[in-house]
Structures are given as C-alpha cells and as structure tokens.
C-alpha positions as a Markdown table, in Angstrom:
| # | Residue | x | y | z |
|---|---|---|---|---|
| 1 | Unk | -6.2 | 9.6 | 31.9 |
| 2 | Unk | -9.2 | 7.5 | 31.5 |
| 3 | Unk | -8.5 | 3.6 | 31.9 |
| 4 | Unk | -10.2 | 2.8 | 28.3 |
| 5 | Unk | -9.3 | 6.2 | 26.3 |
| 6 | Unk | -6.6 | 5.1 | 23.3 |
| 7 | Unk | -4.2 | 7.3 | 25.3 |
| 8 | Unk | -4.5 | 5.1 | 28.4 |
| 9 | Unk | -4.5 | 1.7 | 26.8 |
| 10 | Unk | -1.2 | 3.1 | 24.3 |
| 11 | Unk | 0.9 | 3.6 | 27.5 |
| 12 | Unk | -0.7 | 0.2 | 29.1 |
| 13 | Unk | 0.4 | -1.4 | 26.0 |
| 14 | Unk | 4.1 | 0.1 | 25.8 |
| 15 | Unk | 4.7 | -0.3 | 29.4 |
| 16 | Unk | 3.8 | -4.1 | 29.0 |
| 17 | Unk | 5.7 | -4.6 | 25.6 |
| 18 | Unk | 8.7 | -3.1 | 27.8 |
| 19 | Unk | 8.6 | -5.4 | 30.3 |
| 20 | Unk | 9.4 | -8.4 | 28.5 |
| 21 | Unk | 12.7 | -6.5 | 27.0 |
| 22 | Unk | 13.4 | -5.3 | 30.5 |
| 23 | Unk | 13.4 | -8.9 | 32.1 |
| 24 | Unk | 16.1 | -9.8 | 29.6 |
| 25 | Unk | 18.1 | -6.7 | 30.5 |
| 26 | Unk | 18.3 | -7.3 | 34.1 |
| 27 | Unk | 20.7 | -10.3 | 34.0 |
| 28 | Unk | 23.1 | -8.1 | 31.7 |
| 29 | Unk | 22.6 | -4.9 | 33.8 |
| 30 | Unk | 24.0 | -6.6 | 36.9 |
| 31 | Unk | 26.9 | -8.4 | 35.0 |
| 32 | Unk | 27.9 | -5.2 | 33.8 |
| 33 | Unk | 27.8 | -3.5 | 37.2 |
| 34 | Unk | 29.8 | -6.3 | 38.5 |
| 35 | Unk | 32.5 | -5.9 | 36.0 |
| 36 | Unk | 32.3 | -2.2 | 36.3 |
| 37 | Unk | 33.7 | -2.3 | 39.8 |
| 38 | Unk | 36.0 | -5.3 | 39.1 |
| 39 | Unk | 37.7 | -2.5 | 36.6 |
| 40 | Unk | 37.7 | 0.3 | 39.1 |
| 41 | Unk | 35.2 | 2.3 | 37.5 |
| 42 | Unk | 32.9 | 4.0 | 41.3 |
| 43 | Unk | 29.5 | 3.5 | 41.5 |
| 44 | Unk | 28.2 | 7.0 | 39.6 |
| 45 | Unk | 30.8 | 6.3 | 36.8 |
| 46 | Unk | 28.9 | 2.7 | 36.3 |
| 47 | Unk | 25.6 | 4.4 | 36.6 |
| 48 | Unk | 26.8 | 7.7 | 34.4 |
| 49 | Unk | 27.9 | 4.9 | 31.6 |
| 50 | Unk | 24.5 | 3.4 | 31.7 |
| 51 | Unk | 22.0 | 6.5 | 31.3 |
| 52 | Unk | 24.6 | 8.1 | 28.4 |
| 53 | Unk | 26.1 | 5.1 | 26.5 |
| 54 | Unk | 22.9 | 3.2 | 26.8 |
| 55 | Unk | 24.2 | 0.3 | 24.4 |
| 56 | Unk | 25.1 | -2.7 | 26.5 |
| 57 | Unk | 27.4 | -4.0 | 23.8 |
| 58 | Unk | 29.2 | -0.8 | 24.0 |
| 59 | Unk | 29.9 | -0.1 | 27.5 |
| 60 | Unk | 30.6 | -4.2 | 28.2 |
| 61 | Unk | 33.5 | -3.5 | 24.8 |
| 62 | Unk | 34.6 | 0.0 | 27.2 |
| 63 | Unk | 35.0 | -2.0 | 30.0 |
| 64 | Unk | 37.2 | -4.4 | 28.4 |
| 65 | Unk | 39.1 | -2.1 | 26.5 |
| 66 | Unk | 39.6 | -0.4 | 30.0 |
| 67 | Unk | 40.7 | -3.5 | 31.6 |
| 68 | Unk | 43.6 | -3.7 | 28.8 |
| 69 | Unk | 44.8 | 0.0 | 29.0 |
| 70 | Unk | 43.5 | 1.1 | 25.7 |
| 71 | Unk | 43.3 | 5.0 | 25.6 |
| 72 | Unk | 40.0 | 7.3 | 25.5 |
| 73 | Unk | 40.2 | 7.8 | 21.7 |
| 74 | Unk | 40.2 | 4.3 | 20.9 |
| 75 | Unk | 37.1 | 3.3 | 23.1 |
| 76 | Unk | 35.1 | 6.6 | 21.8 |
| 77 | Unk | 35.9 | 5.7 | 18.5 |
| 78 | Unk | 35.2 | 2.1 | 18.6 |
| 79 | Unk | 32.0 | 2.7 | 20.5 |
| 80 | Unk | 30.7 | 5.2 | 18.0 |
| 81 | Unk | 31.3 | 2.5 | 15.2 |
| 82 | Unk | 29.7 | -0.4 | 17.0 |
| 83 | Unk | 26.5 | 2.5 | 17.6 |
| 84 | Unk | 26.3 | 3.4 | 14.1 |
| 85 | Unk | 23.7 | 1.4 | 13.3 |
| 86 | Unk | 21.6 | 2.6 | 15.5 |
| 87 | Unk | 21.3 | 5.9 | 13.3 |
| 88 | Unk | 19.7 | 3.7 | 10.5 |
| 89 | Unk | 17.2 | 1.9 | 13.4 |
| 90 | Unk | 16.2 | 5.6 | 14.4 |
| 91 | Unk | 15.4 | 6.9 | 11.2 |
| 92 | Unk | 13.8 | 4.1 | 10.5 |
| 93 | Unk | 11.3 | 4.1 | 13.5 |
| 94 | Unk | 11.1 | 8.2 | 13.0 |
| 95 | Unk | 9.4 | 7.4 | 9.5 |
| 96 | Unk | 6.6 | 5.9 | 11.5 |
| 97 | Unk | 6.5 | 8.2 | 14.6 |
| 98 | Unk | 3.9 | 10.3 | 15.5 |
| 99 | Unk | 4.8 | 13.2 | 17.2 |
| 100 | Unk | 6.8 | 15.9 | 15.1 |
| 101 | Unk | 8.2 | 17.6 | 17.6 |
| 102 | Unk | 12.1 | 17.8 | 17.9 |
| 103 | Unk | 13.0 | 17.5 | 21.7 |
| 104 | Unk | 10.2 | 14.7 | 21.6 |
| 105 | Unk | 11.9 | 12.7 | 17.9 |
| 106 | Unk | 15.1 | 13.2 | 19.9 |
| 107 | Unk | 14.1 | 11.2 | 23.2 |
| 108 | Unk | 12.4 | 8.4 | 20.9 |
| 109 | Unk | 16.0 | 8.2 | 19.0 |
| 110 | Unk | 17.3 | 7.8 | 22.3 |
| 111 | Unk | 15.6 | 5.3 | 23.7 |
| 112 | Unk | 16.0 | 2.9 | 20.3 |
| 113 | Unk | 17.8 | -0.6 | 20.9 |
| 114 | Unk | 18.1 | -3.7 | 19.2 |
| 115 | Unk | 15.5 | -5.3 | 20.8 |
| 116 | Unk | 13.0 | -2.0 | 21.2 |
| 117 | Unk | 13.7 | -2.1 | 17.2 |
| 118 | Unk | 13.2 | -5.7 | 16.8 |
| 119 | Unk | 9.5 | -5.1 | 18.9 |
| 120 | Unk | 8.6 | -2.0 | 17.0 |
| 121 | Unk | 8.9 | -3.0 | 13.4 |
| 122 | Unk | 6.3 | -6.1 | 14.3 |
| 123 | Unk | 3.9 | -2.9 | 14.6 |
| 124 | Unk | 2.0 | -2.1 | 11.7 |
| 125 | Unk | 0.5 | 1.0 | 13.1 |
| 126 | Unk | 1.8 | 4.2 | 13.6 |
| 127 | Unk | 3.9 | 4.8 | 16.7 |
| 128 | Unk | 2.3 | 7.2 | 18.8 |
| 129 | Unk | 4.3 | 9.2 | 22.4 |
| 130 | Unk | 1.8 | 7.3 | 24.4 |
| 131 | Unk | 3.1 | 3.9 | 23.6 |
| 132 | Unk | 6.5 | 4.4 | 22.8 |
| 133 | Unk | 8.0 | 6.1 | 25.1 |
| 134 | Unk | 6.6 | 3.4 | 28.0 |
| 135 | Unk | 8.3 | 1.0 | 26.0 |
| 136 | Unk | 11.5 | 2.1 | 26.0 |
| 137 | Unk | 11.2 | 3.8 | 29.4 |
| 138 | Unk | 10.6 | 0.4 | 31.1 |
| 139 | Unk | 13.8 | -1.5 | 29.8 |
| 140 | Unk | 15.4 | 2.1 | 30.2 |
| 141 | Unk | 15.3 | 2.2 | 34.0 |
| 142 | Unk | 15.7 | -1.9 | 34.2 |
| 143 | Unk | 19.3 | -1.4 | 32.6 |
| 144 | Unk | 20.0 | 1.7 | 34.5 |
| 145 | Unk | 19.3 | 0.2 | 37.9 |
| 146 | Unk | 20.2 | -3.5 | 37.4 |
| 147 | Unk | 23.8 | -1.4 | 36.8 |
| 148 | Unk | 23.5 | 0.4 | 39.9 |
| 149 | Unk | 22.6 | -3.1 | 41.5 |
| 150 | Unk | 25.5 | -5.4 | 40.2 |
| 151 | Unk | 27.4 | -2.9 | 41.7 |
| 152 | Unk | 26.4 | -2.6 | 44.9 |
| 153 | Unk | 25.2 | -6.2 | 45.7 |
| 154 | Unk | 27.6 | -7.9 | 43.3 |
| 155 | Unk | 30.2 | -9.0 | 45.6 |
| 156 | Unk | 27.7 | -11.0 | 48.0 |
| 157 | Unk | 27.0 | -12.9 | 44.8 |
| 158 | Unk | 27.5 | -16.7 | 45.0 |
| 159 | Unk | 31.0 | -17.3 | 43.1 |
| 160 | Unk | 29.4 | -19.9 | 40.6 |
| 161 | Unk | 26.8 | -17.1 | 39.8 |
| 162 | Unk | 29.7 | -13.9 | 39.5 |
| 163 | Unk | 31.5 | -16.7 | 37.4 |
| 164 | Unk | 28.4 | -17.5 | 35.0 |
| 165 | Unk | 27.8 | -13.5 | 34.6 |
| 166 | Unk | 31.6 | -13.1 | 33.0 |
| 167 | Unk | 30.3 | -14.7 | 29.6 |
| 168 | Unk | 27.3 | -12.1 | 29.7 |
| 169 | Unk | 29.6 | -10.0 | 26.9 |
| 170 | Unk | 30.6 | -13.3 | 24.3 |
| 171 | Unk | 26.6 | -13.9 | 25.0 |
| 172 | Unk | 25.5 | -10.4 | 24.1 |
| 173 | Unk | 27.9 | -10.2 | 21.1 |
| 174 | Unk | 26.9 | -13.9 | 19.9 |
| 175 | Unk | 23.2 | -12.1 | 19.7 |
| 176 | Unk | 24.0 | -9.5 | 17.9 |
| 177 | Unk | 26.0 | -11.8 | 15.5 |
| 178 | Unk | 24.6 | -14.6 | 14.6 |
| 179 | Unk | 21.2 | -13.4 | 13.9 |
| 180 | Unk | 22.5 | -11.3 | 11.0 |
| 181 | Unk | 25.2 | -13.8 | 10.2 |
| 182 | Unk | 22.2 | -16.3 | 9.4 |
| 183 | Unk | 20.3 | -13.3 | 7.3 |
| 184 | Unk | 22.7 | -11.7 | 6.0 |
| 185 | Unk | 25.7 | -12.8 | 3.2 |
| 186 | Unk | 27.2 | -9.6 | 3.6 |
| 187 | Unk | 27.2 | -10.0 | 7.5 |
| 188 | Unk | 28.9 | -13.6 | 7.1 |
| 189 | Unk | 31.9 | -12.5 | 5.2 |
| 190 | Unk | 32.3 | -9.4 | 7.4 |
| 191 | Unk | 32.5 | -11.2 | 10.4 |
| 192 | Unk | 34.6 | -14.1 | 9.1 |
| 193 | Unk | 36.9 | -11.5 | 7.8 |
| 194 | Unk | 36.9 | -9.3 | 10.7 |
| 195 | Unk | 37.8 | -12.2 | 13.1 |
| 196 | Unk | 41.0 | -13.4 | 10.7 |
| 197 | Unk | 42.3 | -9.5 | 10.6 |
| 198 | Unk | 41.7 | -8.6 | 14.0 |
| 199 | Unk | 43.8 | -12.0 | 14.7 |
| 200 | Unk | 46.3 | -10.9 | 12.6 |
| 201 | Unk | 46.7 | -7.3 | 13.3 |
| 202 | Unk | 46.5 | -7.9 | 17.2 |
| 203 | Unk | 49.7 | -9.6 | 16.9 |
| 204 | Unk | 51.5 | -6.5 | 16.5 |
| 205 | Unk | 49.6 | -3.7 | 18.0 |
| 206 | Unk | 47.6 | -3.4 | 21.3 |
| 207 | Unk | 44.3 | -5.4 | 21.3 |
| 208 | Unk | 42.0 | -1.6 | 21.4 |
| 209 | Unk | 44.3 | -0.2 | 18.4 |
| 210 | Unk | 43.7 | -3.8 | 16.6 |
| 211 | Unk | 39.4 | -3.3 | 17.1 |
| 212 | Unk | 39.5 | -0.4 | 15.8 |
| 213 | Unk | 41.9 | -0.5 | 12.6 |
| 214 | Unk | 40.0 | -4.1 | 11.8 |
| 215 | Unk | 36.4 | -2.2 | 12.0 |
| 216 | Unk | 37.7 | 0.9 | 10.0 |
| 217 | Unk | 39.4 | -1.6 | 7.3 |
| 218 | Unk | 36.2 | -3.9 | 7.0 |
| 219 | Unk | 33.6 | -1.6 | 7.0 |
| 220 | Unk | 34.9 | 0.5 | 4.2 |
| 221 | Unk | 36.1 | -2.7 | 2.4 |
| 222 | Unk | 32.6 | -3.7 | 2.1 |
| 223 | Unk | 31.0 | -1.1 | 1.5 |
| 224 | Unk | 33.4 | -0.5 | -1.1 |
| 225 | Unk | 33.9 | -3.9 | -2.9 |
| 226 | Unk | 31.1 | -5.9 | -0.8 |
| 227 | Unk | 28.1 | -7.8 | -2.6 |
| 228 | Unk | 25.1 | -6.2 | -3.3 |
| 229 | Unk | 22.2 | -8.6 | -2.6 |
| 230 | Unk | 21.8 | -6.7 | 1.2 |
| 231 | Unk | 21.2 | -3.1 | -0.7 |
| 232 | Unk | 19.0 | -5.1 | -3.6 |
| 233 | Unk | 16.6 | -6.8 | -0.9 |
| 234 | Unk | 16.4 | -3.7 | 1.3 |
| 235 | Unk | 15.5 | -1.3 | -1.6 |
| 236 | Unk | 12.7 | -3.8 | -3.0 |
| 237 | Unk | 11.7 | -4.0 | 0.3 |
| 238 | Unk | 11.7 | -0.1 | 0.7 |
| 239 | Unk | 9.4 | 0.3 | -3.0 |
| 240 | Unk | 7.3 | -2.5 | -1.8 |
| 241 | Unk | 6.1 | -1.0 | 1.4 |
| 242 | Unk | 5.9 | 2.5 | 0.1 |
C-alpha cells in the first residue's frame, strides 16, 4: 500500500474518523464491563455480548433486565426492537457503498452505529471498503476491549469513579433520546407516551414484560394513527437528493 495512493489515504482517513467515535466508547465500554460482573455474567459472556450484540444501548437494557429476573424471550425481543433501526441506518449507508459484494455489504451492516451513521452521512462521496471498514473497525475493538477491561480492572476502580460509571445507561439512553425528541414530533409524543404507559403497565406486570408490551403498543400505535410530517420530510428529502 503506497502512503499517497487513494487506497492508503481512504484507510488513513477511516482509521482517524474512528478514533474520535472510539474515545467516546471507551468510558461506556468499561461501565458496561463493570456492570457485567456486578450481574454475574464471566468475563467471555461480557466479551461474547460485546462482539455479537454490538449495540451498547442494548446490552446495558440486557443487563438490567438480567438484574431484575426478566426471562430470555423478553430481553431478545426487546433488544431486537430497540435494534430495529439500525436496519433503516444500513440500507441507508448500503445505497452509498461501494463494494457489491455480499459477505463484504454484510460486515459494513455490521459494523453500523449511531454515531458511525451520524459520521457517514456528513460524507458526500461514495463509501469505498478502504475507508469504511477502518472506521468502524477502530470503535469496534475500542468497545470490545474497554468491555474486557471494565471487567477485569473494574473492581480496583476508585468508588466515586465505579459510582459515576452507574449513570453511563440514563446517559446513553438520554443521547439517543433527546436528539430525536428535539427533531422529531413524532419522536416527542412517542416518548412522552411510552414513559406514561410503561408507568402504568409496570404497576401490574414485571418491569421486562412492561418494556416490552409498552414498545409493542407504541410503535404500532404510531405507525398506525401517528402524524405524518416525519414520512412527508423524509420522502421530500429522498426526491430531493435523488
């Protein structure tokens, strides 16, 4: 690979765009570990989690879920919803993406995130192998082993520090939010029902049973009786790029 062919300055440039994602996933990575072992899970469950699941918000919500006793089903299903979008941030990105080739379209897919998404779409060009593969390589192994690390070097944590990682999942879940609460109408009224129903349902049924029915119950409300503004802007959006 020569240091100034296109190849050699794609990967340079991917590797570097990953780092900055990677530096955020750190802090997260080692919370999660931590909170891994506090739940019992061993050390190649925690990692095992990590290179599959992939989805911080996800495995943080398993945790949780496992903490409270909810059964297998529930945190499956519930992690499946929360990933969902992530089948819309693929396609997307595939639209743009270079390389035809399944196995190759399949590891891209793979390696999509929220903020991997949020970095790629500011990239007019198309998305060549060479550059996006670094990019989601780098946070890849960041999350991967900061896991492995907040697992093994978690308990010689200062307490103030282990104490400060324990609002890592309300922070992650607050990022996810609040960005498309501020975009989105749609978004606002789904969350604001979501947190009244979940209140109310968790009342009578287990806290995992009461995630899952409030997701199933407000997802197909609104897509059912929802407003349309979301679908309007993202289809004139859609004819204006094409």
């Amino acid at each position: 690979m020569k240091p100034g062919s296109p190849f050699g300055t794609d990967v340079r440039r991917g590797a570097l765009d990953g780092v900055s994602i990677a530096l955020g996933y750190l802090p997260v990575a080692l919370a999660y570990g931590l909170l891994a072992k506090g739940v019992g899970l061993s050390l190649w469950a925690t990692m095992g989690m990590s290179m599959a699941v992939y989805a911080g918000a996800s495995q943080f919500l398993a945790l949780t879920l496992l903490g409270e006793g909810a059964g297998t089903g529930s945190i499956v299903l519930l992690t499946l919803l929360l990933n969902a979008r992530m089948t819309l941030m693929s396609a997307a990105i595939a639209r743009r993406f270079s390389d035809r080739r399944g196995p190759m379209r399949a590891l891209a897919a793979f390696g999509v995130t929220d903020e991997t998404f949020a970095v790629l779409t500011l990239k007019q060009a198309a998305l060549t192998p060479a550059y996006l593969l670094p990019l989601e390589f780098v946070p890849y192994a960041a999350w991967v082993g900061g896991s492995a690390a907040g697992y093994v070097v978690g308990d010689g944590l200062p307490a103030s520090l282990k104490a400060g990682m324990g609002v890592a999942l309300y922070a992650l879940f607050i990022g996810l939010v609040v960005p498309a609460v501020r975009a989105s109408r749609t978004a606002s009224i789904a969350t604001g029902l979501s947190m009244m129903l979940s209140a109310l349902i968790s009342r009578g049924i287990g806290k995992g049973s009461a995630i899952v029915l409030t997701a199933l119950l407000v997802a197909g409300g609104m897509a059912a009786f929802g407003p349309q503004d979301d679908r309007a802007e993202l289809t004139t959006s859609e004819e204006e790029a094409s």
